[in-house]
N, C-alpha and C positions, 0 to 999 in steps of 0.2 A: 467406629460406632459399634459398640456390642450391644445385643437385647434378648434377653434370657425368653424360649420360646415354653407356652403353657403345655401341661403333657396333654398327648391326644388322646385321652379315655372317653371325650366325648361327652363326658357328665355335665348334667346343667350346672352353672354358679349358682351364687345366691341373686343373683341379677336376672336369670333364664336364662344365659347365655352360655351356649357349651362351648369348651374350652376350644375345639379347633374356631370358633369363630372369636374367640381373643387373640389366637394367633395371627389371625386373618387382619383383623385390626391391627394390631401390634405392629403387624411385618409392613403394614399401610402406612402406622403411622412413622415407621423409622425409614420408609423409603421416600415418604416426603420431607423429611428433615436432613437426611442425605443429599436428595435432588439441589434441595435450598443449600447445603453447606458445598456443594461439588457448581454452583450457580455460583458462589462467591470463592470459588476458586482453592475449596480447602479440601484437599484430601481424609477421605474418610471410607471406610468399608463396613456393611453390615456382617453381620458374624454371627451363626443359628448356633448356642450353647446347647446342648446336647443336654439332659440330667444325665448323670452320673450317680452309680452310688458311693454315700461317705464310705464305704469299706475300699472299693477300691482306688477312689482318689490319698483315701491315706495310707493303700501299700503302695500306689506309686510314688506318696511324698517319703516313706523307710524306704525304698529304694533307691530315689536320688541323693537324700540323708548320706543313707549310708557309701554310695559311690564315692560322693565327695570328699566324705569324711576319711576315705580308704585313701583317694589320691594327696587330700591334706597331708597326712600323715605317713603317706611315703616320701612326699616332697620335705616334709621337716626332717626327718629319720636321715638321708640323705643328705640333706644340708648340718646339721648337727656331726656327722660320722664326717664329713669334711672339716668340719671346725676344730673336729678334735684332732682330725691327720694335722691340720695345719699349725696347731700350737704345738704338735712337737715337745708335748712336757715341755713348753716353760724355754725351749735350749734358742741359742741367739745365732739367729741364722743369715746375719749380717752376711751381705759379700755373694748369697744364694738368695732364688727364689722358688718358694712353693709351686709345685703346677697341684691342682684343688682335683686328684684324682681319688684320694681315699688310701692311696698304696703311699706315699713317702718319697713320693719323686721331688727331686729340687736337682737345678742348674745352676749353671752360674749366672749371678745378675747381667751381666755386662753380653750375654747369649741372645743373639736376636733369638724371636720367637719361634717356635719352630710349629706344623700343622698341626702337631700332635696337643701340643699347649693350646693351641686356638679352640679345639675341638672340647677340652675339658673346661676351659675357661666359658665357652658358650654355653657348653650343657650345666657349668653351675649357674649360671646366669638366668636358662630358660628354667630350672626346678625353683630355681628362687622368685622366680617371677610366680611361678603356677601357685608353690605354699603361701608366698604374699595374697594372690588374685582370688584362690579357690571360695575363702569363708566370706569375702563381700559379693562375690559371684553367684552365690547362691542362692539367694531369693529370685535372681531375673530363670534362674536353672531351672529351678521350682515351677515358676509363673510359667513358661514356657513348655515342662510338662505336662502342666494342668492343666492348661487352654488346648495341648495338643489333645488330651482327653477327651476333651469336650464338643470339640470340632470337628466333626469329618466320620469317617468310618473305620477308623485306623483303627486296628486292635489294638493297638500298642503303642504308646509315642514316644517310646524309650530312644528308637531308633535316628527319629528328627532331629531330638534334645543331643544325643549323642555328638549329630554333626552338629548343631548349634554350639555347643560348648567345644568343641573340635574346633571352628571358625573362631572363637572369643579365644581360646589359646593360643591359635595358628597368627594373631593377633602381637600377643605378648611376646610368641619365639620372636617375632619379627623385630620389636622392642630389644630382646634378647640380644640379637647379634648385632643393633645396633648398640646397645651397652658394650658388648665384647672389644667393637671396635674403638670405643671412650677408655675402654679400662685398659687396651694397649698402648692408645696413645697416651694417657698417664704413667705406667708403669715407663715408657721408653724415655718417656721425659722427667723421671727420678720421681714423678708425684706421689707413688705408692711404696710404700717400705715391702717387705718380704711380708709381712701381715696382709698385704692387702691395707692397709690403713693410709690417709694423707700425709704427707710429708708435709706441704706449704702449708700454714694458718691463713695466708694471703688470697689461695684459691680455694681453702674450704672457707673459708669467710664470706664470698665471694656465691660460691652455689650456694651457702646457708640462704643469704640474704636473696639471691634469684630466685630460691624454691620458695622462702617466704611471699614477699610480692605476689610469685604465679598465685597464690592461695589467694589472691585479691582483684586477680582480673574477671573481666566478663569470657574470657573463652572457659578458662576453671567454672563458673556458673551454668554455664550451656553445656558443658560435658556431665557438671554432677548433677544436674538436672533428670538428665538421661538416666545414670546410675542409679539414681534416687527411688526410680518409681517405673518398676517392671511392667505395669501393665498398660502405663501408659507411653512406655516405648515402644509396646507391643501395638496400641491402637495407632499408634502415627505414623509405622512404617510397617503397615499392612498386616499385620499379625502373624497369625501361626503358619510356619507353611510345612507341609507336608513331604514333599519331596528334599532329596539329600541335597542339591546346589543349589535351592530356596534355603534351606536352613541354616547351611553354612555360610552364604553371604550377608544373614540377618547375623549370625555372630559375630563375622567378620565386621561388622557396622560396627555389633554393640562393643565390640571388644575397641576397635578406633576410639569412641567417644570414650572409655572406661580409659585408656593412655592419654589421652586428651586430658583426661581429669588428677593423672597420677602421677605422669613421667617427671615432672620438678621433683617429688618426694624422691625418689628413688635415687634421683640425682645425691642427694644427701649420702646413701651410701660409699659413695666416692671419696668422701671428706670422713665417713665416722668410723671406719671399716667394711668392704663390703663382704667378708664373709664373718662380720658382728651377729652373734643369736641374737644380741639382746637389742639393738638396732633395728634388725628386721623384723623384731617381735612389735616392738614402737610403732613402726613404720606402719605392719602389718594391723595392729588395732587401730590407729589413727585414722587412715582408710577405710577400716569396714565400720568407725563409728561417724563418718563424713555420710557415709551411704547406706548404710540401713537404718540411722536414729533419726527421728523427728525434727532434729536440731542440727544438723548434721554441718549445714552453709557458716551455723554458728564455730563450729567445732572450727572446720578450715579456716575462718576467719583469724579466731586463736590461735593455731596451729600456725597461722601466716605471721602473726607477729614475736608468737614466740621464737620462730626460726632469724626474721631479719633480725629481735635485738640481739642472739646467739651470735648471729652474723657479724653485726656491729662488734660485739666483744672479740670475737675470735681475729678480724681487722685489728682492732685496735693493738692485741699482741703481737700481731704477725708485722706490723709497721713498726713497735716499740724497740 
């Protein structure tokens, strides 16, 4: 429960009531409605909002703007500079595989893995994860600056936000290297060509139609739920916290339910190419228009049955 407190200048209302005693009131009335919500068993917390001035709530919103924008943009710049190691001009590198280091290394297919390929293959997996994650991550980044603002004495809340988005990443690597270990078991089992691309119609048929469905269950609703609306993630599990292992365990929360909401999609990458631009450009708006538009449950809904009847088709050739 948040309740915006009046400022204390003490000035009468137009009621005769001076503002520390609206506060007085106020903080009365939301501590009996709390009483009564923590009576029937539901957690809730009051929370004293601070005024702020608009000047610097909006250099702290160019600030985070622009952090993101900066980490965006190194994680595509990266990802794209692999894409282009990896085409290789066009040449057929049947019989070899790409390691996605940017330098032009390739083995031969038939080479178990070695640590060195694991380490590059994870770190494209974790940048790809981050330039996917960073643009629908944003508004919870924001919200979480801003309430850090508002709340407490902090000069600064750059710091909290910091580990919080640290916890929501630390999140994704985790996703990461569980993808690393999918994308080897594919590769050793022929399912990826030297591209990185599906080989079987039978198993990219097969994830289309899984990731479609996921878009139709109730765990997919309870995670996008979550994603959907930052400040009321914020009011349900205790809000803003101040110190660095309160904030990166609220990221680490929020970053769980944001894979909870995503990880089928991604699975897709498996079957379309997973170092595809223009795949993960798909992937990547379909996502952030699930969870920042209005309409968003609509959106996954579509997105779920576009994918099973892809699925159905891609089956139907892979059996013909």
């Amino acid at each position: 429960m948040w309740f915006q407190m009046a400022s204390e200048d003490h000035r009468p209302s137009s009621g005769g009531r001076s503002a520390s005693q609206i506060d007085r009131d106020a903080q009365h009335i939301a501590t009996s409605i709390a009483q009564k919500l923590q009576e029937a068993r539901l957690r809730c917390e009051i929370v004293n909002l601070l005024p702020v001035e608009a000047a610097v709530l909006r250099r702290d919103r160019i600030v985070v703007i622009l952090a993101l924008t900066l980490l965006t943009t190194l994680a595509w710049s990266y990802m794209l500079w692999l894409s282009a190691d990896m085409a290789m001009g066009g040449m057929n590198m049947s019989g070899f595989r790409m390691i996605p280091s940017g330098m032009g290394l390739m083995i031969p297919a038939e080479q178990p893995w070695q640590g060195m390929e694991f380490v590059f293959v994870f770190a494209m997996w974790t940048v790809m994860m981050i330039g996917m994650m960073t643009p629908s991550a944003a508004p919870m980044v924001l919200m979480y600056a801003r309430i850090g603002r508002q709340t407490g004495p902090h000069d600064t809340p750059f710091a909290a936000t910091v580990w919080f988005a640290s916890g929501y990443f630390l999140i994704w690597a985790s996703f990461a290297l569980l993808a690393t270990l999918v994308h080897w078991a594919f590769e050793r089992t022929a399912l990826l060509d030297y591209t990185m691309t599906g080989t079987s119609n039978v198993v990219g048929g097969l994830l289309l139609v899984a990731a479609g469905s996921y878009q139709w269950t109730r765990v997919k609703d309870l995670c996008l739920a979550q994603c959907q609306k930052p400040f009321a993630f914020l009011m349900t599990h205790g809000g803003f916290r101040g110190d660095a292992p309160g904030s990166l365990m609220l990221g680490l929360r929020h970053g769980a339910y944001c894979v909870g909401c995503c990880w089928a999609l991604m699975s897709v990458l498996l079957m379309a190419g997973v170092m595809s631009p223009l795949w993960i450009a798909v992937l990547a708006l379909l996502i952030l228009l699930e969870k920042v538009t209005p309409f968003g449950r609509r959106i996954a809904s579509l997105a779920g049955m576009v994918l099973i009847a892809a699925g159905a088709w891609t089956l139907s050739v892979g059996m013909s």
